[in-house]
C-alpha positions as CSV (number, residue, x, y, z in Angstrom):
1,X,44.4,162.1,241.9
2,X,43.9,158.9,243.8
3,X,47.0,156.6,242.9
4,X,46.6,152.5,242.1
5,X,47.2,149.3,243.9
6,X,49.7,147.7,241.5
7,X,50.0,144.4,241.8
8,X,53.3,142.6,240.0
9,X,53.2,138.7,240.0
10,X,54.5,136.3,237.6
11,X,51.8,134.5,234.9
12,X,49.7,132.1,236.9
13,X,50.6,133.0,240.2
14,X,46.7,133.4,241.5
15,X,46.8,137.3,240.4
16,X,43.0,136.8,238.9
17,X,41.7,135.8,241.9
18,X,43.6,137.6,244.1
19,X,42.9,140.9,241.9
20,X,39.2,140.6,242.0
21,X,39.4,139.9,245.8
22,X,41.0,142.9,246.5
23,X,38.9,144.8,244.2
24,X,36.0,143.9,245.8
25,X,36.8,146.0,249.0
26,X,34.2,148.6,249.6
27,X,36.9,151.1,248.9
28,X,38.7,149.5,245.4
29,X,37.1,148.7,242.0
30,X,39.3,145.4,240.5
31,X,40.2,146.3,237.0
32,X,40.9,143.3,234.5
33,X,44.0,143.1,232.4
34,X,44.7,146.4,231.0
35,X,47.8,145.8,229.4
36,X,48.6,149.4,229.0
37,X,52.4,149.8,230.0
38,X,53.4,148.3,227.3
39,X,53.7,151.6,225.6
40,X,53.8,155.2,226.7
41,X,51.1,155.9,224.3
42,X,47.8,154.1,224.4
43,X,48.3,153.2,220.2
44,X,51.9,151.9,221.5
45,X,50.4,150.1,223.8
46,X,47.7,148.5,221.7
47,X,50.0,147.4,218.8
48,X,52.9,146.3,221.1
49,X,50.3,143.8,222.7
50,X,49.1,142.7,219.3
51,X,52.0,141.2,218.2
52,X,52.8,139.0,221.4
53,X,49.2,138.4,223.5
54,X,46.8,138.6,220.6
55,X,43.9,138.4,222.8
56,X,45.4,140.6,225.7
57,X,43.2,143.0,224.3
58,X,40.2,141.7,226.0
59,X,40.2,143.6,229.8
60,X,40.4,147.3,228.1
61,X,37.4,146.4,226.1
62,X,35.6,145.0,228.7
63,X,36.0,147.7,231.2
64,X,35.3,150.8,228.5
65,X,32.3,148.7,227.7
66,X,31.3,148.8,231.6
67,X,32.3,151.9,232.8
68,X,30.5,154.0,230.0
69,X,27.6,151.8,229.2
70,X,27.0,150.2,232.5
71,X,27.1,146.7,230.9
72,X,29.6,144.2,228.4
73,X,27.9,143.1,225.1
74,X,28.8,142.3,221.7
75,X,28.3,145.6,220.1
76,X,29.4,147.7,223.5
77,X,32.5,146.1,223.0
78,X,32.9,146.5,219.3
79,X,31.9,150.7,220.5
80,X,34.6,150.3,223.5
81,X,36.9,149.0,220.1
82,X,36.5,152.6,218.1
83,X,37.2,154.5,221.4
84,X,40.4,153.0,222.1
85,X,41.1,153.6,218.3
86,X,39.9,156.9,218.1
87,X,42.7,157.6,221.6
88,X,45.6,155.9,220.2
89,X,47.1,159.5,220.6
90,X,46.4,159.6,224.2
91,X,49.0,159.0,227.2
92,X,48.4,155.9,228.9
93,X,47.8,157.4,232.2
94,X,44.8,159.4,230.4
95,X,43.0,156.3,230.1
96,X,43.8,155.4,233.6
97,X,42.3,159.4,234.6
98,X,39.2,158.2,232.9
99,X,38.5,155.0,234.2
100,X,39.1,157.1,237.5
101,X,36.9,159.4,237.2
102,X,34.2,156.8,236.4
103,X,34.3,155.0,239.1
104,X,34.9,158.2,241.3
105,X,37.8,160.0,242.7
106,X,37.7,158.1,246.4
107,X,37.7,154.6,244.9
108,X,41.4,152.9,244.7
109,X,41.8,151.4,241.4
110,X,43.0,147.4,241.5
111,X,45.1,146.6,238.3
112,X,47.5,143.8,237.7
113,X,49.1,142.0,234.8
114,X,51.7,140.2,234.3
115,X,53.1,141.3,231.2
116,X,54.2,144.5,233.2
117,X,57.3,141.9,234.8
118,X,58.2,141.0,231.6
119,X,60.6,143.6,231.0
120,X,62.1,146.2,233.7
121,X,61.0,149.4,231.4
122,X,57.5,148.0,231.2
123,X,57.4,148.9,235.3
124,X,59.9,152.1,235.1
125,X,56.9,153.4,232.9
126,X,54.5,152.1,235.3
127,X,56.1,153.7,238.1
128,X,57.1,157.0,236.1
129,X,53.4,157.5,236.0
130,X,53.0,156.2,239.6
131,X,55.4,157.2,241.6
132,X,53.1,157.1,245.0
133,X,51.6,154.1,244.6
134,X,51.4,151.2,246.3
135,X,52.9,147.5,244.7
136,X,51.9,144.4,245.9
137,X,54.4,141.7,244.6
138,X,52.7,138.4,244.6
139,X,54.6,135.1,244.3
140,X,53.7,131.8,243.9
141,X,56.0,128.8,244.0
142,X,58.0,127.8,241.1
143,X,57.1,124.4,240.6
144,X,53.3,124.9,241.0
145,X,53.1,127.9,238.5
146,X,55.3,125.9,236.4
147,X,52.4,123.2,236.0
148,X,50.0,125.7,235.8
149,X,51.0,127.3,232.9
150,X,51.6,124.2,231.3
151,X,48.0,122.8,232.6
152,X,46.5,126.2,231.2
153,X,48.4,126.2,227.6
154,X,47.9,122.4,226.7
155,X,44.3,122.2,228.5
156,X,42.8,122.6,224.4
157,X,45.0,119.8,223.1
158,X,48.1,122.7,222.2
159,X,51.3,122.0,221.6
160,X,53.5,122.1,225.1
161,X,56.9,122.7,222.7
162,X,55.7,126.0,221.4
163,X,55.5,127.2,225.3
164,X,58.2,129.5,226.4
165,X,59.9,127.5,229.6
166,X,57.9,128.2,232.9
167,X,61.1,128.6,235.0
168,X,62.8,130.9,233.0
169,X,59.5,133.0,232.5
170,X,58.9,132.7,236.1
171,X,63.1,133.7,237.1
172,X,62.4,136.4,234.8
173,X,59.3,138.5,236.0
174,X,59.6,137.7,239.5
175,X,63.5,139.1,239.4
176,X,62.3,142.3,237.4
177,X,60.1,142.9,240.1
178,X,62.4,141.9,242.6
179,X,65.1,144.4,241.5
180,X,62.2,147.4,241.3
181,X,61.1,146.7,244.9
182,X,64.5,147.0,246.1
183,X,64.5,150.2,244.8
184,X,61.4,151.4,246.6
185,X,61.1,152.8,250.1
186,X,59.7,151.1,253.3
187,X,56.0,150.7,253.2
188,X,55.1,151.4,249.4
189,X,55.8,147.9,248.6
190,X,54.4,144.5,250.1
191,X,55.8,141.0,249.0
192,X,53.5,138.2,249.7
193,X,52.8,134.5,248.8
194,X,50.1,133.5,246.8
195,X,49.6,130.4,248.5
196,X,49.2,131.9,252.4
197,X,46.7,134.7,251.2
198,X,44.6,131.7,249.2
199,X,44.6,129.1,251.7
200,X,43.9,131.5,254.6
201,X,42.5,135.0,253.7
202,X,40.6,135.5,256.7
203,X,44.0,136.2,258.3
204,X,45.9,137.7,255.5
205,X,43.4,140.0,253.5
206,X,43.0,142.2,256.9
207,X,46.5,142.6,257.0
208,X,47.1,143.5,253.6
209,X,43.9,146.2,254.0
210,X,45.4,147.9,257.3
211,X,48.3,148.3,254.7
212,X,46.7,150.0,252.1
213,X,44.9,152.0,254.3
214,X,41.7,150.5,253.6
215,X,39.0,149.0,255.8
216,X,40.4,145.8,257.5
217,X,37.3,145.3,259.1
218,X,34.8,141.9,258.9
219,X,32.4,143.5,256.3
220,X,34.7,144.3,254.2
221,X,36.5,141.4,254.1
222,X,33.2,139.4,253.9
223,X,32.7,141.3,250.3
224,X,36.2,140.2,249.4
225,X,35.9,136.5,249.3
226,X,33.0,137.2,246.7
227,X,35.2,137.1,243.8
228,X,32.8,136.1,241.6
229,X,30.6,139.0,242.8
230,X,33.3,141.6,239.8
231,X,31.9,142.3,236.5
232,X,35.0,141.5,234.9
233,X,34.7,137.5,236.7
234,X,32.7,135.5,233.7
235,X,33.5,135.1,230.2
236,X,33.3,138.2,228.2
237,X,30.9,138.9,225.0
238,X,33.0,137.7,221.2
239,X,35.3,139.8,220.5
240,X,36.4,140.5,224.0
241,X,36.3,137.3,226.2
242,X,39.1,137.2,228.6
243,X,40.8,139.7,230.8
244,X,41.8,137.5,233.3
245,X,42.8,134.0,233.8
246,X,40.2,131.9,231.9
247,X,39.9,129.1,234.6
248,X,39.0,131.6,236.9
249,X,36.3,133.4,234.6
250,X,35.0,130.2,234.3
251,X,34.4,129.1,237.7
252,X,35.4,132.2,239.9
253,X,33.4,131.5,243.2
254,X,35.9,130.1,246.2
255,X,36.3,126.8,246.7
256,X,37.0,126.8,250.1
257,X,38.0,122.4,249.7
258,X,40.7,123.3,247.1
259,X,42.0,126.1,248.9
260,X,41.9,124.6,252.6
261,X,45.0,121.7,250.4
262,X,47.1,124.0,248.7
263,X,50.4,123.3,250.1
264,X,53.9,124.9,249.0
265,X,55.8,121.6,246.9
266,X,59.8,121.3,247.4
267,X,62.3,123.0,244.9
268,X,64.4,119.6,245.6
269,X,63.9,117.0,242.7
270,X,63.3,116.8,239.0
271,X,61.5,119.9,236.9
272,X,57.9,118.5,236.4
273,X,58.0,119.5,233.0
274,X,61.8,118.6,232.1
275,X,62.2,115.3,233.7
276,X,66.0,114.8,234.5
277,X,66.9,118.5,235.2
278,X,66.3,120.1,238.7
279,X,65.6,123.7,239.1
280,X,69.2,126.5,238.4
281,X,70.7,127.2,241.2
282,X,69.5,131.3,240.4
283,X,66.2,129.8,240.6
284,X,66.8,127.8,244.1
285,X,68.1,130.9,245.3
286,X,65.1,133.1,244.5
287,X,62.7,131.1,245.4
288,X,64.7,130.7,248.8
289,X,64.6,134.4,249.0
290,X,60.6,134.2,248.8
291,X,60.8,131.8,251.7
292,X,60.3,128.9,249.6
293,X,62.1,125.4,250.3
């Protein structure tokens, strides 16, 4: 069977839009947020996510809804609910075999989520199941995620003291998925920054194609920068309305102004969101070892 493109990236480090890109290749199908290796049962799964990312729920619904009915509504999602429940039994790579075979046995499968890099034995089950397939570790400064994850959890008026602290979350997943990588051979792992592929994908999307063995060629890179273009890239029906990063599903067409000024900040100076500390010096060094400065 055709294996993945796993793609492990800190939260808010442009995996949403970066995923549907990719899975808009003539040769990939862009998968939400599953969630799934949270558990090595698709019930474990399920009820490990409930307790910590209540609506993390949302990208398995939405893409059982698509890929049997052909379309996401209210009461497909509420059916897609009964067929996850009626699986919790299965192994989680059974639901990945049937998504697969939906979408046919050619077509390279796109899934990312961050709570995979949460924890180092979320991706030893991922690669356990895996073994042969290809990871994409995408980074993303740690001062600009930083912001954005507190931009994105205050945005509705929340509380930004009940936020876990972006740089430790960020030191965290991206050193999980550091110390995996290192463990991988040449060539089945690429590291790349978020902000080169955003502000220039016309360079960096053929390169990271010839990599995966895909197409590298105009056409299909044309259908990439149609992001917007995935079923998954809009608001979902109630019960199910997320599976990606809800700025992008609100507005997830290119916007080629904002992207032409993103610009890599300096690690030198005061934490933007605790004013009078500077960044650890485990932090300075990572980041360093992503080639930022």
């Amino acid at each position: 069977m055709t294996e993945p493109i796993l793609i492990l990236a800190a939260p808010r480090s442009y995996s949403s839009v970066f995923g549907a890109m990719l899975g808009q290749h003539p040769q990939t199908y862009g998968l939400p947020e599953l969630n799934l290796f949270l558990g090595d049962t698709l019930g474990e799964s399920w009820s490990g996510l409930a307790d910590v990312f209540p609506t993390g729920h949302s990208g398995l619904l939405r893409t059982i809804c698509e890929v049997t009915e052909g379309e996401q509504t209210e009461e497909g999602v509420e059916r897609a609910r009964g067929w996850v429940k009626r699986r919790f039994h299965w192994p989680v790579k059974n639901v990945f075999a049937f998504i697969q075979e939906a979408v046919g046995p050619d077509t390279l499968l796109v899934e990312k989520g961050p709570t995979v890099t949460f924890a180092s034995k979320h991706i030893e089950r991922m690669y356990s199941m895996y073994p042969e397939a290809h990871y994409l570790h995408l980074v993303r400064h740690p001062r600009s995620s930083g912001k954005s994850v507190m931009k994105l959890h205050t945005r509705d008026g929340g509380p930004a003291r009940n936020i876990l602290d972006p740089e430790r979350i960020w030191k965290l997943c991206n050193s999980n998925a550091v110390s995996f990588c290192d463990t991988l051979p040449i060539g089945q792992w690429m590291r790349i920054k978020g902000e080169w592929v955003m502000s220039d994908p016309h360079l960096y999307l053929p390169q990271i194609c010839e990599w995966l063995g895909l197409d590298p060629g105009p056409e299909a890179v044309a259908a990439m920068l149609h992001p917007e273009a995935s079923p998954y890239a809009c608001l979902g029906p109630k019960g199910a309305p997320f599976g990606n990063d809800p700025n992008f599903l609100e507005d997830p067409v290119l916007d080629w102004d904002r992207l032409a000024r993103i610009e890599e900040p300096s690690m030198a100076g005061d934490i933007d969101w605790r004013p009078g500390e500077a960044f650890t010096a485990q932090t300075v060094k990572l980041a360093r070892q992503f080639g930022y400065h």
